[in-house]
Legacy VTK file of the C-alpha trace (Angstrom):
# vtk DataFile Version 3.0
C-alpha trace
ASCII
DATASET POLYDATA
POINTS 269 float
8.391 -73.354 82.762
5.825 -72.114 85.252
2.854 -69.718 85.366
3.618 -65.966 84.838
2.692 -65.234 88.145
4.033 -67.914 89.969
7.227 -66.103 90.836
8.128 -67.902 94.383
8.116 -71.349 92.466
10.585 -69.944 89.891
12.484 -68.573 92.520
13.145 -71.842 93.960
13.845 -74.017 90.426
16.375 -71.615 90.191
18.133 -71.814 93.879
17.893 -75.404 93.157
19.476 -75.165 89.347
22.475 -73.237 91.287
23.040 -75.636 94.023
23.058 -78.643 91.394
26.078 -76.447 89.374
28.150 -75.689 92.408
28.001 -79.141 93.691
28.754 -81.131 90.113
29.356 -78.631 87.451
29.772 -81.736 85.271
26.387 -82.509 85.488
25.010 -80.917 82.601
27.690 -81.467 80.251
27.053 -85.445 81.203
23.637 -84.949 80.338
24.749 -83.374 77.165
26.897 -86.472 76.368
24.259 -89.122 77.472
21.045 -87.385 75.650
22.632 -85.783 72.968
26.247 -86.869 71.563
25.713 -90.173 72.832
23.361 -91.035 69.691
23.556 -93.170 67.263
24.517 -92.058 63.480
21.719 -91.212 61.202
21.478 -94.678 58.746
23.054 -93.522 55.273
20.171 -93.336 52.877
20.988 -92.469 49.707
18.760 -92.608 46.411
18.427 -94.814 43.355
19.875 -92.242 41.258
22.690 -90.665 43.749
24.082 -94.566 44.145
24.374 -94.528 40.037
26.298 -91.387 39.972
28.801 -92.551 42.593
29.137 -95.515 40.729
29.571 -93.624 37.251
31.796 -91.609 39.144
34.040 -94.802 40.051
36.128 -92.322 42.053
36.434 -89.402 43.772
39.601 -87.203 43.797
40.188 -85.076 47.057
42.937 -82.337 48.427
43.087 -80.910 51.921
45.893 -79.237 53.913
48.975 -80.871 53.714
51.135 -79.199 56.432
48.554 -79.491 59.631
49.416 -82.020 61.750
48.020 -83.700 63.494
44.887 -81.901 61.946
45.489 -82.690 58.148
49.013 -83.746 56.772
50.359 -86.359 54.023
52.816 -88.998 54.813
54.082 -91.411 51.989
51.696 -89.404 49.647
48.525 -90.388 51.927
46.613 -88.029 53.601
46.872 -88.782 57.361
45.879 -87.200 60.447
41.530 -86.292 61.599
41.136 -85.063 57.956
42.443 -88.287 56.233
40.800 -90.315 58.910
37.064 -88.751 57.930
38.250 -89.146 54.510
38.664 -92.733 54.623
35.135 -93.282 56.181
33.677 -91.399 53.718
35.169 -93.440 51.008
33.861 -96.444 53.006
30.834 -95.246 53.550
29.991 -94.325 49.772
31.814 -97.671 48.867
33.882 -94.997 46.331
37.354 -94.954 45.670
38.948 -91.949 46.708
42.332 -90.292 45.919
44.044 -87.789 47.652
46.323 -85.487 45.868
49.038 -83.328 48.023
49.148 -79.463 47.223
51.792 -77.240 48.732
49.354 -74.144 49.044
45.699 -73.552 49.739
45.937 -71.414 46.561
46.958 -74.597 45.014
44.123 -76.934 46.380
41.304 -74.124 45.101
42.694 -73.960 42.229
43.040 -77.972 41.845
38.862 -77.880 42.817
38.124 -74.659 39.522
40.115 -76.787 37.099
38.810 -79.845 38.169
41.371 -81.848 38.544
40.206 -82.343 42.447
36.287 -82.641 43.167
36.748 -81.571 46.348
38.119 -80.081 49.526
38.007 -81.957 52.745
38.687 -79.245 55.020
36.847 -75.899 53.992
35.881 -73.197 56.326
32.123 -73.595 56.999
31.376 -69.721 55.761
28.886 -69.406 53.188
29.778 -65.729 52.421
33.501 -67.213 52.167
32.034 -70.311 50.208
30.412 -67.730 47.742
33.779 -65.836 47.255
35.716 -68.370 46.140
33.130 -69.595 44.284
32.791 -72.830 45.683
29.601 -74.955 47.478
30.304 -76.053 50.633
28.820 -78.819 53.010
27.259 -78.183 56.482
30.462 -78.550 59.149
31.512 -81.613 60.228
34.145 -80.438 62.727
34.541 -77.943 64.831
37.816 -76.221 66.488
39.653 -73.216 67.528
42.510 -70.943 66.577
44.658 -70.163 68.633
47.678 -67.312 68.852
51.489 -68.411 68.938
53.986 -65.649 70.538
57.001 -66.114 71.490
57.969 -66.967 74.918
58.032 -63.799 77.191
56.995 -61.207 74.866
55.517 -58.656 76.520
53.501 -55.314 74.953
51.324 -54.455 72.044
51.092 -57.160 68.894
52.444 -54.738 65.894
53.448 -57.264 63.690
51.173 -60.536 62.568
51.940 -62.832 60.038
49.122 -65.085 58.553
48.256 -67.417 55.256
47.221 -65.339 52.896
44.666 -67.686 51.478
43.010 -68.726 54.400
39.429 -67.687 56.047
40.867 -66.391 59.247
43.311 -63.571 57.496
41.045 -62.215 55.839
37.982 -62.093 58.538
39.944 -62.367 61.921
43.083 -60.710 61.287
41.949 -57.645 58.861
39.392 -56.533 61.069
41.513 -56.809 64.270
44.898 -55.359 63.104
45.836 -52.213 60.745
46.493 -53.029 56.995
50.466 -51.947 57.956
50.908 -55.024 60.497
49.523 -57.359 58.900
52.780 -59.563 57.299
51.223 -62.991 54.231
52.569 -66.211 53.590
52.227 -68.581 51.550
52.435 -71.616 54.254
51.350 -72.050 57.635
55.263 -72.930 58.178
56.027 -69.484 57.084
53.688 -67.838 59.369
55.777 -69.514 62.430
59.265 -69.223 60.807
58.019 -65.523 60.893
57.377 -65.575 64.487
60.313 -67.655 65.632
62.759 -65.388 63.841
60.933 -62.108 65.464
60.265 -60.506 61.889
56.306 -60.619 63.397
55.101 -60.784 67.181
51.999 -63.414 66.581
50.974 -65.822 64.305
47.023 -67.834 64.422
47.036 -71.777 64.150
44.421 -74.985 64.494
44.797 -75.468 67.868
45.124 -78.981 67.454
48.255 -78.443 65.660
49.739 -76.843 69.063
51.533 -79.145 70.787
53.000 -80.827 67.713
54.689 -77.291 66.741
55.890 -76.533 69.869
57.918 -80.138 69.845
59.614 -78.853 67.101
63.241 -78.004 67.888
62.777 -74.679 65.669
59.551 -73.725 67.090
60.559 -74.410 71.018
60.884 -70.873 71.795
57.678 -70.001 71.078
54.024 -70.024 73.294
50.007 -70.492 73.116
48.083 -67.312 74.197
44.856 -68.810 74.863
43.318 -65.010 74.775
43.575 -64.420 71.514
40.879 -67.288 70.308
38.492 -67.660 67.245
36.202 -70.573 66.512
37.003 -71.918 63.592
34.629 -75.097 61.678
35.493 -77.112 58.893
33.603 -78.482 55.983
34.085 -79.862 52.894
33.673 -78.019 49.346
32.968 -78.205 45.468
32.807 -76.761 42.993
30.060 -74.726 41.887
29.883 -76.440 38.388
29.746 -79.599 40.094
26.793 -82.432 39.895
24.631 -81.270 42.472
24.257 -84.541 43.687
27.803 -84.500 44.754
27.298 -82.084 47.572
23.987 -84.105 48.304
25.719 -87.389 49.083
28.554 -85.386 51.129
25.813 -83.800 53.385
24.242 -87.145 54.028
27.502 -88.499 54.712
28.791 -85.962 57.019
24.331 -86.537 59.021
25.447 -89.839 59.081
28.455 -89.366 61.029
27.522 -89.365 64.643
29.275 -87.446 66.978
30.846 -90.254 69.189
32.334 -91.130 66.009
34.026 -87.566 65.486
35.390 -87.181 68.923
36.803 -91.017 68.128
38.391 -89.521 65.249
39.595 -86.564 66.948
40.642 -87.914 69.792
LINES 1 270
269 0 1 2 3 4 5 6 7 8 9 10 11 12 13 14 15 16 17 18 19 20 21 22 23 24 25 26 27 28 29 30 31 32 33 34 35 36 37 38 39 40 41 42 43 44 45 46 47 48 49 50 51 52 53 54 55 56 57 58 59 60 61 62 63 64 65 66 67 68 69 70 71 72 73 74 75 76 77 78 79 80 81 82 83 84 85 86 87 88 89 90 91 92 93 94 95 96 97 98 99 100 101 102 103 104 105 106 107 108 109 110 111 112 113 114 115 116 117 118 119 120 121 122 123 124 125 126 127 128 129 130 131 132 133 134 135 136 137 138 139 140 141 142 143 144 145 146 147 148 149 150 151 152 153 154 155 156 157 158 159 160 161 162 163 164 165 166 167 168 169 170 171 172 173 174 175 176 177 178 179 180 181 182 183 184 185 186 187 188 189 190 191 192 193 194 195 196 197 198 199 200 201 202 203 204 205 206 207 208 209 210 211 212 213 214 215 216 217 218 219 220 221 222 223 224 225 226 227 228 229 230 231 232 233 234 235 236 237 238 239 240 241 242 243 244 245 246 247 248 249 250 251 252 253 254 255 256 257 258 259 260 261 262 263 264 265 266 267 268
């Protein structure tokens, strides 16, 4: 910041800001990792009366995607992969037991939170209007990723035909404002969406991108490629239900400030 009128000076913080970019455009995002990421987690602090909950609670049953891997999967009935990782620190964290229960649908897993027979959702799109709809409370994000498109290899032309889960936040706000109500092809299952694709009954498909290169090792799926132009940001958190203790979704915001962000990209990574 300098004085209104001092234009020259400006002038020259800026040549100066340029050179530093063109000569180590990693500069700032070091910076960024040194000053910012680089922190240390927020101490859990939770309350007299939020530690007796958890405790009445004695444990807490949780569902999440089970067919994004390396994102969220089950294997042996345990939920695996960056979703079942956070999962497990949370449960340590709390000093909670948690449970993880497999669903074959995201239908399924909402459901499984308005019955209550889950309390709640690890992986959630951070959407409060979305939250609101499917009358659920959600947690500040915890994660954040893209989608990505899957083609097939060497198509060429116009997308006319896009197949996506018909439960999930991206249909309904990517894909339905992008494409005409006649291209637009639902599944159930994020492996439907592909099969979809692969067989050429639809022309693109959206997926986490960190599920990319484990679908395209698939012997079914090795026909098929990323387009990195077709991208939308995509952030996960984790959800209740609206009915729920609000001290619940209390202790799962503290948990998620207490996760640093070294300990994310850990996760991730």
């Amino acid at each position: 910041v300098v004085k209104k009128q001092d234009v020259g000076r400006l002038e020259q913080l800026n040549r100066a800001a340029g050179e530093i970019q063109l000569n180590d455009p990693q500069l700032l995002n070091r910076l960024y990792q040194k000053y910012y990421t680089a922190k240390p987690s927020l101490p859990l602090m939770l309350t007299a009366d939020e530690k007796q909950y958890l405790q009445q609670r004695g444990e807490l049953v949780v569902v999440a995607s089970a067919d994004q891997k390396p994102y969220s999967y089950f294997e042996g009935g345990q939920l695996k992969g960056i979703v079942g990782d956070i999962a497990a620190k949370l449960s340590s964290d709390l000093g909670i037991s948690g449970r993880a229960v497999e669903t074959k649908t995201y239908a399924e897993a909402l459901q499984a939170i308005h019955d209550n027979s889950a309390d709640i959702i690890l992986n959630f799109f951070g959407d409060y209007s979305w939250a609101e709809k499917n009358q659920v409370r959600i947690t500040q994000p915890y994660i954040q990723s893209q989608y990505v498109a899957l083609t097939r290899q060497g198509q060429q032309g116009d997308v006319s035909r896009v197949a996506g889960v018909k439960d999930y936040f991206y249909t309904h706000v990517y894909l339905e404002n992008k494409f005409p109500a006649g291209s637009l092809q639902y599944y159930d299952t994020i492996e439907g969406c592909l099969d979809a694709v692969a067989d050429g009954r639809a022309d693109m498909t959206l997926i986490n991108a960190f599920l990319a290169s484990t679908i395209l090792s698939r012997g079914k799926y090795h026909d098929l490629q990323v387009n990195y132009n077709q991208v939308f940001p995509h952030q996960s958190s984790m959800a209740v239900n609206m009915q729920q203790d609000p001290r619940l979704l209390r202790i799962l915001n503290k948990e998620i400030n207490h996760l640093s962000e070294a300990e994310i990209s850990y996760i991730t990574n």
